[in-house]
C-alpha atoms as a printed R data frame, in Angstrom:
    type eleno elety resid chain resno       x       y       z
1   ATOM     1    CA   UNK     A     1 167.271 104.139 150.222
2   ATOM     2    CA   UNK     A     2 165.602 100.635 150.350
3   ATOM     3    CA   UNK     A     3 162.054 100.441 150.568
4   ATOM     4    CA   UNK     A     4 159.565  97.328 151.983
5   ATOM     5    CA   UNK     A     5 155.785  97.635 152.271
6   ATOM     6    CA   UNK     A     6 154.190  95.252 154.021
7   ATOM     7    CA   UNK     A     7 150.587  95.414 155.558
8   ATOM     8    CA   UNK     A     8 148.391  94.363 152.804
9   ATOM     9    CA   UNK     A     9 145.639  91.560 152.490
10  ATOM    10    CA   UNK     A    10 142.110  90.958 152.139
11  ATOM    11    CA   UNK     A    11 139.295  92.849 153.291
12  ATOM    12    CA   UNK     A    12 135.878  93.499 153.248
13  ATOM    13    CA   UNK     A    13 134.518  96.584 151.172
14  ATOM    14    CA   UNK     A    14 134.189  98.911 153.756
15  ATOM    15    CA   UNK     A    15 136.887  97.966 156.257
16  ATOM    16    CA   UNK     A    16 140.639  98.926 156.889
17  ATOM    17    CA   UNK     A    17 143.720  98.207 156.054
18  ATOM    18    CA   UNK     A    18 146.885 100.362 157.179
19  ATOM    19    CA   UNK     A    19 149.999  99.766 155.004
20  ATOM    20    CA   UNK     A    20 153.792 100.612 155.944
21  ATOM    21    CA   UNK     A    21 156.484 101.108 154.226
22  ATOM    22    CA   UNK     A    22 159.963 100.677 156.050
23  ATOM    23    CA   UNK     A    23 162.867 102.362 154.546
24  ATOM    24    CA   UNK     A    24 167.147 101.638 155.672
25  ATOM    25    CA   UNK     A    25 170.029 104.345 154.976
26  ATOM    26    CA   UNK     A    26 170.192 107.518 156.101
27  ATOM    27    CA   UNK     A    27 168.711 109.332 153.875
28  ATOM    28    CA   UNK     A    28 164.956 108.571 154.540
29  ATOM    29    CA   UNK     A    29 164.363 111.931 156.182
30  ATOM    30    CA   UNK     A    30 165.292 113.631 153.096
31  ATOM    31    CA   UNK     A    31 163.351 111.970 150.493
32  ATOM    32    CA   UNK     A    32 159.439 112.582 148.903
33  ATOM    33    CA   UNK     A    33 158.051 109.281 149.838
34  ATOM    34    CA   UNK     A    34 154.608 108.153 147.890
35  ATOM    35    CA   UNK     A    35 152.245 105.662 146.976
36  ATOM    36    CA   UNK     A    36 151.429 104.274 143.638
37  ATOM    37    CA   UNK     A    37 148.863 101.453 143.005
38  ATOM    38    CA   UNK     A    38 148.903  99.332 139.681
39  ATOM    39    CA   UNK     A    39 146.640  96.617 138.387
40  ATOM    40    CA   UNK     A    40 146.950  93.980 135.570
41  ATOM    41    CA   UNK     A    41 147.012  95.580 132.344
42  ATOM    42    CA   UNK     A    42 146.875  98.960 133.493
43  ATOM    43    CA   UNK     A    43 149.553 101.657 134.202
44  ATOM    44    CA   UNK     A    44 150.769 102.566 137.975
45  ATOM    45    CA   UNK     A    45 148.646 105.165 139.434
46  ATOM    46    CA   UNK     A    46 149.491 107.678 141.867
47  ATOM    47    CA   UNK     A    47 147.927 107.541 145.194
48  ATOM    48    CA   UNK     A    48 149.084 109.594 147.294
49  ATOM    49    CA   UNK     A    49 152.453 111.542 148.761
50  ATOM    50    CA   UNK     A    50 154.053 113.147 151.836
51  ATOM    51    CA   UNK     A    51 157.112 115.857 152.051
52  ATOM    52    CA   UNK     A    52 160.157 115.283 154.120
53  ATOM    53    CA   UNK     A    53 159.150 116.969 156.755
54  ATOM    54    CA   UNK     A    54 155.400 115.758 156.816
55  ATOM    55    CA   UNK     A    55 154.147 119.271 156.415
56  ATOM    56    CA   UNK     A    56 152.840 118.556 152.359
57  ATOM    57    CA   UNK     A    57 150.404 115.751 151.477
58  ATOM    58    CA   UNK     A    58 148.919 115.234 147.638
59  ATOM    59    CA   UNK     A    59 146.407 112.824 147.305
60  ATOM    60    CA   UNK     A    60 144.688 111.460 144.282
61  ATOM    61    CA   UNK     A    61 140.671 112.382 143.769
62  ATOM    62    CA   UNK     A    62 139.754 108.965 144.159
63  ATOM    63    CA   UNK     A    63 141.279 108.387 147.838
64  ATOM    64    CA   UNK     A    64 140.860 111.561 149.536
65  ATOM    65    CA   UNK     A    65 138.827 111.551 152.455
66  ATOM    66    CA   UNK     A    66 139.193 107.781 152.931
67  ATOM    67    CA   UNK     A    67 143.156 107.247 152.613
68  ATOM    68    CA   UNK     A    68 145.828 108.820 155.435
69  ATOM    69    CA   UNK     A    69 149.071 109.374 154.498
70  ATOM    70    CA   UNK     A    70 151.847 109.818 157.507
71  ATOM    71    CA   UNK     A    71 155.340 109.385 158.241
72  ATOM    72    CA   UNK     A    72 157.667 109.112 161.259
73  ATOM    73    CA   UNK     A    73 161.047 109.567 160.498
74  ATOM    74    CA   UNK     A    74 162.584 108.599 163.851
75  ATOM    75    CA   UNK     A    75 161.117 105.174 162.726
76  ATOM    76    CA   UNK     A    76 162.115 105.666 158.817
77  ATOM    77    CA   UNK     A    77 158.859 104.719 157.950
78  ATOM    78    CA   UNK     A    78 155.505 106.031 156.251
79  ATOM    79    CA   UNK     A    79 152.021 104.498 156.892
80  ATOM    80    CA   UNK     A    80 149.159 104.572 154.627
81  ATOM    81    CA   UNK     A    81 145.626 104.670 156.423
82  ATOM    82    CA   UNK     A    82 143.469 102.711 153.804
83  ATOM    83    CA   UNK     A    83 139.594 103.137 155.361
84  ATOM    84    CA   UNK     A    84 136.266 102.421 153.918
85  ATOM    85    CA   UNK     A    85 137.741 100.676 151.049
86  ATOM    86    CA   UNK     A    86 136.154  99.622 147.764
87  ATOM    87    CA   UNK     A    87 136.280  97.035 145.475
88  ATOM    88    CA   UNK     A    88 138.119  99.357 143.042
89  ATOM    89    CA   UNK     A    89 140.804 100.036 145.385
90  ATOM    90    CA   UNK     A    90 141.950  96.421 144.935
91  ATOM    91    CA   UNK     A    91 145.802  96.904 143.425
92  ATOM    92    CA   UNK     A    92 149.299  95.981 144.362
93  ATOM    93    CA   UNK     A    93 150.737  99.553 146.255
94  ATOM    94    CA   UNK     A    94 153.716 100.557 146.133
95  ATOM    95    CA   UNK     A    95 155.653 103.079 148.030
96  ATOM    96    CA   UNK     A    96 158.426 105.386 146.237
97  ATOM    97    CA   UNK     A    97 161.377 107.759 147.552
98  ATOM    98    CA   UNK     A    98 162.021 110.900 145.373
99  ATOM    99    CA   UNK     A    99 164.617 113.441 145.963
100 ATOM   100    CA   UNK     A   100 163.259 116.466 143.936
101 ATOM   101    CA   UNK     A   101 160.797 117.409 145.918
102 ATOM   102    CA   UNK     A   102 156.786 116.119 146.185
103 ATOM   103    CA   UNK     A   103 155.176 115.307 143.369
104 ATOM   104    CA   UNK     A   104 152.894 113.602 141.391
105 ATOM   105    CA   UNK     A   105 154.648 111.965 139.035
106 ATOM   106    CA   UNK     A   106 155.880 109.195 138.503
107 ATOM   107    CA   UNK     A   107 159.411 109.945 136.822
108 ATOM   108    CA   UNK     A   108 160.427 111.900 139.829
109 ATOM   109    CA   UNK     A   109 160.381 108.626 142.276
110 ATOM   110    CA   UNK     A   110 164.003 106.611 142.141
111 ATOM   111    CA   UNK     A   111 163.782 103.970 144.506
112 ATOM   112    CA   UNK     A   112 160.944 101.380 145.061
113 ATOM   113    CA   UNK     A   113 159.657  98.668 147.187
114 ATOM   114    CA   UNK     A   114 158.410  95.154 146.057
115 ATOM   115    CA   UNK     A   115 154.789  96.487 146.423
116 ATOM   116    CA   UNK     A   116 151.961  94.554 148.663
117 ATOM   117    CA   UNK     A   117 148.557  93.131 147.458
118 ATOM   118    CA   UNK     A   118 145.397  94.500 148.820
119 ATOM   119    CA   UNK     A   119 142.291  92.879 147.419
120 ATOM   120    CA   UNK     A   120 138.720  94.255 148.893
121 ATOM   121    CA   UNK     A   121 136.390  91.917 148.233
122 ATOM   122    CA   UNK     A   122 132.680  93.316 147.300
């Protein structure tokens, strides 16, 4: 599966951004998908994930409550709900496909996107 965010961009601390990720092949509706964030000089984080079926979400500490994970797999694609962001939110995300089930790790994601810049400015 191929994966290509798109969505991100500046905003405000405080405001909204929602991110998508678009997948191609047919095996979308099978696969874990998640979001990892990384800035310079520091690892990739995990954000959050979503099951198959949409039934499961994870979500890191730092994002729940504010961030939305969903997916619609008639439309092979997941959405990430990104409100009342912070400055310390700013990070290139990145959406994953995994095929052993949801997790937070990042060793059991195969396939990745490009990744998309959000900056939140303070």
């Amino acid at each position: 599966v191929q994966l290509v965010e798109s969505g991100g961009g500046l905003v405000q601390a405080g405001g909204s951004l929602r991110l998508s990720c678009a997948a191609s092949g047919p095996t979308f509706s099978t696969a874990t998908i998640a979001w990892f964030r990384q800035t310079p000089g520091k690892e990739r984080e995990f954000v959050t994930a979503i099951s198959r079926t949409g039934i499961t979400t994870y979500y890191a500490d730092s994002v729940k409550g504010r961030f939305t994970i969903s997916r619609d797999n008639a439309k092979n694609t997941v959405y990430l709900q990104m409100n009342s962001l912070k400055f310390e939110d700013t990070a290139v995300y990145y959406c994953a496909a995994g095929f052993t089930g949801i997790s937070r790790r990042i060793g059991n994601y195969n396939n990745w996107g490009q990744g998309t810049q959000v900056t939140v400015s303070s």
